[in-house]
N, C-alpha and C positions, 0 to 999 in steps of 0.2 A: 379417101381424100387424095387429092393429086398431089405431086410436088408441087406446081406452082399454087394453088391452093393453101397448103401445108405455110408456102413461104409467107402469102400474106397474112396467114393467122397468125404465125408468130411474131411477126412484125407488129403487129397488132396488138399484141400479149405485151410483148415489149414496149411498146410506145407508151401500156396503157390505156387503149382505148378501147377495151371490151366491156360491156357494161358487166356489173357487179355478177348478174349470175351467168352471163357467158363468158367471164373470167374462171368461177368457179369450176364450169363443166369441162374447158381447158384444161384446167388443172390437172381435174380426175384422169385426165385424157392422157396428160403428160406422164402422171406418177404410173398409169396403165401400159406403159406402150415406151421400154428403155429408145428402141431407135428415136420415135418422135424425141424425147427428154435429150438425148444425145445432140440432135441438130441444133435442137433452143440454144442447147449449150454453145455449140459452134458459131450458129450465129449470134448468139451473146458477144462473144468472143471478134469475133469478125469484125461487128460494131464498135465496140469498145478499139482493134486495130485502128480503125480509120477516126473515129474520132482523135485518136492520140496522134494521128497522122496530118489532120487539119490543124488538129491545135500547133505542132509544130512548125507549119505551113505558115501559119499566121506569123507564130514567130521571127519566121525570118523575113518574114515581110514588111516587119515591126522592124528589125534591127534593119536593114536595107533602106528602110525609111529615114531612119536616122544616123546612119552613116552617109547616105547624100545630104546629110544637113551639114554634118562635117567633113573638111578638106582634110584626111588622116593624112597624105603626101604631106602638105604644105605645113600641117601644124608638126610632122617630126622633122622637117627641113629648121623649121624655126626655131623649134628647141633644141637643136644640135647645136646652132651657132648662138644664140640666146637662151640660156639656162634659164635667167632669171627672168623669161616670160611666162615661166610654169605659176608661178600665183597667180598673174593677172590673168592668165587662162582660166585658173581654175576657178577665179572668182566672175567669170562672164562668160563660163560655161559648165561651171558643175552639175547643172539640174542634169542636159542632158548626157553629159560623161555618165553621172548615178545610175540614169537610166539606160544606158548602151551597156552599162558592165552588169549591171545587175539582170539585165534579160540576156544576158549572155551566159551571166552561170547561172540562170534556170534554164537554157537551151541547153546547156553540157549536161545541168545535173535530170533532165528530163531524157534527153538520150543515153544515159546510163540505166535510166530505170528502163526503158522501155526497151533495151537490149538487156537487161537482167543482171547487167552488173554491177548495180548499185542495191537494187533490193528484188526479190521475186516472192513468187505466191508460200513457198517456203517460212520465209524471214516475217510473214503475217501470216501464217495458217498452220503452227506447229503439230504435226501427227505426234501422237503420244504412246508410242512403245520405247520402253526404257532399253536402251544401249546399255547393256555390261561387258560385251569384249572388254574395251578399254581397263575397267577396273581389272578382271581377269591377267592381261597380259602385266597392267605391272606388279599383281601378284607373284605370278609367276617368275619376273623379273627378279623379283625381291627373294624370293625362294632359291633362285639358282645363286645369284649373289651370295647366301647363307649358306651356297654347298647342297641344298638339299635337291632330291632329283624330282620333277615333277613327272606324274604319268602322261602316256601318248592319247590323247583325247580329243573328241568334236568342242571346238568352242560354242559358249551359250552367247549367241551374239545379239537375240532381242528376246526381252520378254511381255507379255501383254496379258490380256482377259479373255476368256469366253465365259460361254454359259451353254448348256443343255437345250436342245429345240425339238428332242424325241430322246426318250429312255433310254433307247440301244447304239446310243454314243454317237449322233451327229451334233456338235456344236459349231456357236455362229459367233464371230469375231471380225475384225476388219482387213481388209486384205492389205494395208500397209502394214502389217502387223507379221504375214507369211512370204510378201515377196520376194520372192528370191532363195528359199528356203532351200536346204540341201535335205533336214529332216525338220520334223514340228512332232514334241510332245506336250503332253495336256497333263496338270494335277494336278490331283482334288485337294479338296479343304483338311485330308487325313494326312496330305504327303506322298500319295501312292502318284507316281507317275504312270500313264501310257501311252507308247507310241501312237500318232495318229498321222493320218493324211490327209492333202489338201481336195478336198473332193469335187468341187464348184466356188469360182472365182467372178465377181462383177468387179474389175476392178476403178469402172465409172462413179458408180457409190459404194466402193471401198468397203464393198461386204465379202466377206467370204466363209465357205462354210467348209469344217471339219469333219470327217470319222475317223473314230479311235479304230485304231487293226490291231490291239494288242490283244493276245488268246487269252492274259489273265483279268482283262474287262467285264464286270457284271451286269447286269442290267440296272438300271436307276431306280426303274420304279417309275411310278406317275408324276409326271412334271407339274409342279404345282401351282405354276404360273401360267397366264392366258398373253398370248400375242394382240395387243392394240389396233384394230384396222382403221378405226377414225384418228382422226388429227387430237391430239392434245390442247386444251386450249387455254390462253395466254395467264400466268401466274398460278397455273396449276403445280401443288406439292408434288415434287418428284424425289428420287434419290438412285444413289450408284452404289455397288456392291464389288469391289476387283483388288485388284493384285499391282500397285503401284510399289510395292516391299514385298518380302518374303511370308508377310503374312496378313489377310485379306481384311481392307481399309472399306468402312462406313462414309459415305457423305451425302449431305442434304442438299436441297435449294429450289427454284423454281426455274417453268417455261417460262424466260425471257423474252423469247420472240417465235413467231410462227415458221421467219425463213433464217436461214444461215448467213455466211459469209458473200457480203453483195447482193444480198436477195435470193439467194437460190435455196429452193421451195423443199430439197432434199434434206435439209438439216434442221434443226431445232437449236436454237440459244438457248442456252440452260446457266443457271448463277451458281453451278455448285464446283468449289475450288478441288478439280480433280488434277492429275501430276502423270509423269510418264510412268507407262505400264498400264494406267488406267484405259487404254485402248481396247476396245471390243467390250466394255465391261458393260452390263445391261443397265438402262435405265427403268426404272421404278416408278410407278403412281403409288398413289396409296392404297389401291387395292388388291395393288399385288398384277399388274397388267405391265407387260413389257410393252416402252411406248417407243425407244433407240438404243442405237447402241453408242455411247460414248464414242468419238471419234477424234476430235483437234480443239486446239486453242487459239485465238486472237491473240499475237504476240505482243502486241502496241498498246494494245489494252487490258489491263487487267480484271479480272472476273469474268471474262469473255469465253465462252466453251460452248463443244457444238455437241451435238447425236445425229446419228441419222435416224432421220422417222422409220417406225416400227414396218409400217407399211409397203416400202423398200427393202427390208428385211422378206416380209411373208411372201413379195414378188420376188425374189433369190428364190426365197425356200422351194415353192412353185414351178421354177423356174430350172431347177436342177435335172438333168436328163434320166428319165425313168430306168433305164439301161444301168445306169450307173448304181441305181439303190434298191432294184428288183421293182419294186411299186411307190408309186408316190406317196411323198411325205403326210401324215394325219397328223396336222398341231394340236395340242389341248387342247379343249373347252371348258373344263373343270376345272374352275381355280377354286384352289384351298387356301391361297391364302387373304382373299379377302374377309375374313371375319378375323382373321389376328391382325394385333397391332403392330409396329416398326419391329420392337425389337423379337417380337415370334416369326414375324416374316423373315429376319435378317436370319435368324434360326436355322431356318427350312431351309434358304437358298444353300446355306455351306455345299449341301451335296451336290448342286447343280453349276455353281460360276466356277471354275477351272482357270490355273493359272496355265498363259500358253509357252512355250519354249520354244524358240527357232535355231538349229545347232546349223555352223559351219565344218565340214567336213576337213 
């Protein structure tokens, strides 16, 4: 397919106006093919500039309008030498004063938002890896204060989830979770930390994938869980398994919605009240199928929380340079734990979801 081609489909995609199953095939097309998903993006984005750009436009075409209804010279010549024209002004011109000031500060407060400094995709889309520097330093504050000498050390500056995606130590987590890392360890549900590295990075859907390089690493064993390639669908039982504390947190709830944040087709709405740290932490059917990986929350709104579909995960996994891991990835197909229930599933996983550690040097 051509670029200009390309451009009218998505346009298209956009508008809306592909019927029901040439939407669908779209789709597949998009979730298959990051550059195409990429451009959508862009021109998602693009559109949505210029719309904010017309809307504006109007605005001050609106205020201009009614600014030549009124004579501003004449009526502050007037009030200077006559105070006490300000009532009878305002009683045989308030409607449109109301309306000149009040579309004024939504033009002000409309150009804050759309230069970012009034709110940005941040302040409505919180990534959830738990910051402990801060805690850290005024530990150590508190310690020197007391006299006591603290050791020379990398701080632990974010913590988050993974899980297991092959026995011999590649795990998958979100890449706001490693960016910028100096080092990243991983540890198990026993305590045992090991050093890992960051092996392949998408950081467009905020996947990223880990190996442990530590020589006193064992093998896992058979992953017990199977990767999800269909879509999930709506009010389906799910659950999260991760490390939002020091020691590895249960929670329930359902798919919400099919898309994410603004519609975009990468994420899952999910109602399960998860917390920082819980980033990268696997999403759970009830058969034991990983279907996302926990990623952000809706700030604005409460019980609002996303995953990325599984499917976007197994294109990473795929996706990672053969050069880099010898031979390409083989995911399970053997799931063990679809015949136990929640809490024997929750069991199993101990040895596969990994708490992750990002140290500053």
């Amino acid at each position: 397919m051509n670029d200009s081609k390309l451009l009218e489909e998505i346009e298209r995609y956009l508008n809306g106006e592909m019927a029901p199953e040439e939407r669908k095939q779209f789709e597949l097309l998009r979730k298959g093919d990051t550059a195409i998903n990429n451009k959508i993006a862009e021109h998602e984005e693009f559109a949505k500039i210029l719309k904010q750009y017309g809307d504006r436009l109007a605005l001050e075409t609106r205020l201009n309008a009614i600014h030549d209804e009124i004579d501003v010279h004449t009526l502050a010549e007037e009030l200077m030498i006559h105070p006490s024209r300000i009532v009878s002004l305002w009683r045989n011109h308030h409607s449109k004063i109301s309306v000149a000031a009040s579309i004024a500060i939504f033009a002000i407060l409309s150009t804050l938002f759309i230069t970012g400094n009034l709110s940005n995709q941040e302040s409505k889309y919180l990534l959830l890896r738990r910051e402990v520097s801060l805690l850290k330093q005024k530990t150590e504050t508190l310690k020197a204060a007391q006299g006591i000498k603290a050791p020379v050390r990398a701080t632990d500056r974010f913590r988050g989830t993974g899980f297991a995606i092959t026995s011999n130590g590649l795990i998958a987590t979100n890449y706001h979770v490693v960016n910028g890392a100096d080092s990243v360890y991983v540890q198990n549900g026993a305590g045992k930390s090991f050093k890992a590295k960051v092996l392949y990075t998408e950081p467009e859907n905020d996947i990223a994938i880990l190996k442990i390089v530590d020589t006193s690493f064992r093998n896992l064993g058979a992953i017990p869980y199977t990767f999800k390639k269909s879509e999930s669908e709506l009010a389906e039982a799910v659950y999260t398994y991760g490390y939002p504390q020091d020691s590895p947190v249960f929670n329930e709830g359902r798919v919400t919605s099919a898309v994410g944040l603004n519609g975009d087709s990468l994420d899952y709405q999910i109602s399960i009240p998860i917390n920082a740290g819980d980033s990268g932490s696997p999403l759970i059917d009830s058969k034991g199928n990983i279907v996302g990986v926990v990623q952000g929350k809706q700030t604005q709104l409460e019980g609002v929380h996303f995953a990325v579909k599984s499917s976007y995960l197994i294109n990473a996994i795929q996706n990672i340079p053969v050069d880099s891991i010898n031979k390409k990835v083989a995911l399970n197909t053997k799931n063990t734990l679809g015949n136990l229930n929640t809490v024997q599933q929750v069991k199993k996983l101990k040895n596969y979801v990994f708490m992750v550690k990002v140290y500053d040097k």
